[in-house]
VMD Tcl script that draws the C-alpha trace (Angstrom):
set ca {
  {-10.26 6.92 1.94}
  {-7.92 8.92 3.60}
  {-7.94 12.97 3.24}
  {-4.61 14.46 3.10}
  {-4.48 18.18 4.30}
  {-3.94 20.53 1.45}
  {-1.82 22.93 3.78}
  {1.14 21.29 4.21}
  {2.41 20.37 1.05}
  {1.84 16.22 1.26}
  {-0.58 16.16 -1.21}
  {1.53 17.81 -4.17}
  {4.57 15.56 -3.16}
  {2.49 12.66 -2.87}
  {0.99 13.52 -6.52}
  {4.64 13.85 -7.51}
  {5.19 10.06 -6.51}
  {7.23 11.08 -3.03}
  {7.27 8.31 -0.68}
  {4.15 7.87 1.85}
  {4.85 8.52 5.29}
  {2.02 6.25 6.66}
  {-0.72 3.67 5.02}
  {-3.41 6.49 4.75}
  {-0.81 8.43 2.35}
  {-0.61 5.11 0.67}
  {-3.74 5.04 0.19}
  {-4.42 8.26 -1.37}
  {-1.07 8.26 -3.28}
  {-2.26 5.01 -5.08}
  {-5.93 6.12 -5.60}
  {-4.68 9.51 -6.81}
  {-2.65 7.49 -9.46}
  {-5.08 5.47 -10.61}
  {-7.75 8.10 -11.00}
  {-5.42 10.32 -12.84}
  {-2.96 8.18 -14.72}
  {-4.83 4.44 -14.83}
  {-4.03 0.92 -13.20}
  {-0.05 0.27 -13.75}
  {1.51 -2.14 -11.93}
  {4.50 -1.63 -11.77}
  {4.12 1.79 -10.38}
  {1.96 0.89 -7.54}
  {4.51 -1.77 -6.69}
  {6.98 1.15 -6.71}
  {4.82 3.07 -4.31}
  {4.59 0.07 -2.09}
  {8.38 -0.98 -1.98}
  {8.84 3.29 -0.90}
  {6.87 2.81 1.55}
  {8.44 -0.56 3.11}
  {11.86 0.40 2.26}
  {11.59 3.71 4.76}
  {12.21 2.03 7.66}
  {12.84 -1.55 8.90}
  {10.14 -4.14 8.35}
  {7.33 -5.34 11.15}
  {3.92 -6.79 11.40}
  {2.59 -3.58 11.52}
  {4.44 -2.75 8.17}
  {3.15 -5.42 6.04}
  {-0.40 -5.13 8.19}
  {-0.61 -1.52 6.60}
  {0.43 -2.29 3.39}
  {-2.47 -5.09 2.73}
  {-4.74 -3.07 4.59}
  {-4.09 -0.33 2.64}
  {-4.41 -2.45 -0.97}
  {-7.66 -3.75 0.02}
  {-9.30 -0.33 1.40}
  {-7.46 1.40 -1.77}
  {-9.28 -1.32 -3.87}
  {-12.50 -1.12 -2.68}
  {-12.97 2.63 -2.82}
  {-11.24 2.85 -6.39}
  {-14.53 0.37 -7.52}
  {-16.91 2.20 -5.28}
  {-15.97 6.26 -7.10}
  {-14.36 5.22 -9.92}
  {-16.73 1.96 -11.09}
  {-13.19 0.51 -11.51}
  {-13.20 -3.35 -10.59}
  {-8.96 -3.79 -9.75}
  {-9.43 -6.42 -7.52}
  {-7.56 -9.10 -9.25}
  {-5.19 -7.32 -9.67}
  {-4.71 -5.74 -6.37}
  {-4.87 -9.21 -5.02}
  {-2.22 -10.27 -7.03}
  {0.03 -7.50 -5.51}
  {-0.75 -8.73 -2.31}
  {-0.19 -12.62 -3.01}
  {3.29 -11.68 -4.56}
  {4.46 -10.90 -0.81}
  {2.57 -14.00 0.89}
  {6.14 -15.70 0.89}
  {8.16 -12.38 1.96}
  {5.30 -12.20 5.13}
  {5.56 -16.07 5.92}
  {9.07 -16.25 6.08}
  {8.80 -13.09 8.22}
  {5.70 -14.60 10.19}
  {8.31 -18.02 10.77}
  {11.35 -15.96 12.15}
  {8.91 -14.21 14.95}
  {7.93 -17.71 15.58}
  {10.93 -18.54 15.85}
  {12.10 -15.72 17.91}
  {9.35 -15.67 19.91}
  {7.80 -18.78 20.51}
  {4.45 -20.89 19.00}
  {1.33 -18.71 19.78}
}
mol new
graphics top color blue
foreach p $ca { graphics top sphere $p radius 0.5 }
foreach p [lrange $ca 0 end-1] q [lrange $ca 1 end] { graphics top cylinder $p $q radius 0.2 }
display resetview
């Protein structure tokens, strides 16, 4: 779990539902949400699409964002006795199509591996 410094200001416009700069503000964005507010949704999905829609989309992009569901996931059960993981997983299945197509075009691009 990621530890945002409490001197600059991130972690009250995080709390405020600001858009994360990188996966570890992500991270604590969505486990600060949950703790405090419960499991929605939508509003994770809202903190995810902020995040992706900051800046234009790579492997590294969608990399963070599953990375961060999972480690958010896990740690959320570990503190909280919470078990999301269905759920979670189902936020990450919903953009298995968005990252194929994505995957295909590098192919594409790029060549077979």
């Amino acid at each position: 779990m990621p530890y945002i410094k409490s001197d600059d200001g991130r972690r009250e416009a995080l709390q405020r539902g600001e858009p994360a700069l990188t996966a570890g503000e992500l991270n604590y964005e969505i486990f600060y949400y949950v703790k405090h507010c419960g499991f929605d949704r939508s509003v994770i999905e809202c903190f995810v699409l902020q995040f992706f829609c900051r800046e234009k989309l790579t492997y590294q992009k969608y990399n963070d964002m599953t990375g961060c569901l999972i480690r958010c996931y896990k740690e959320i059960k570990r503190r909280l006795n919470i078990d999301l993981k269905k759920e979670f997983e189902e936020i990450m299945e919903s953009y298995d199509a968005e990252i194929a197509k994505y995957e295909d075009l590098k192919r594409d691009e790029n060549g077979e591996v």
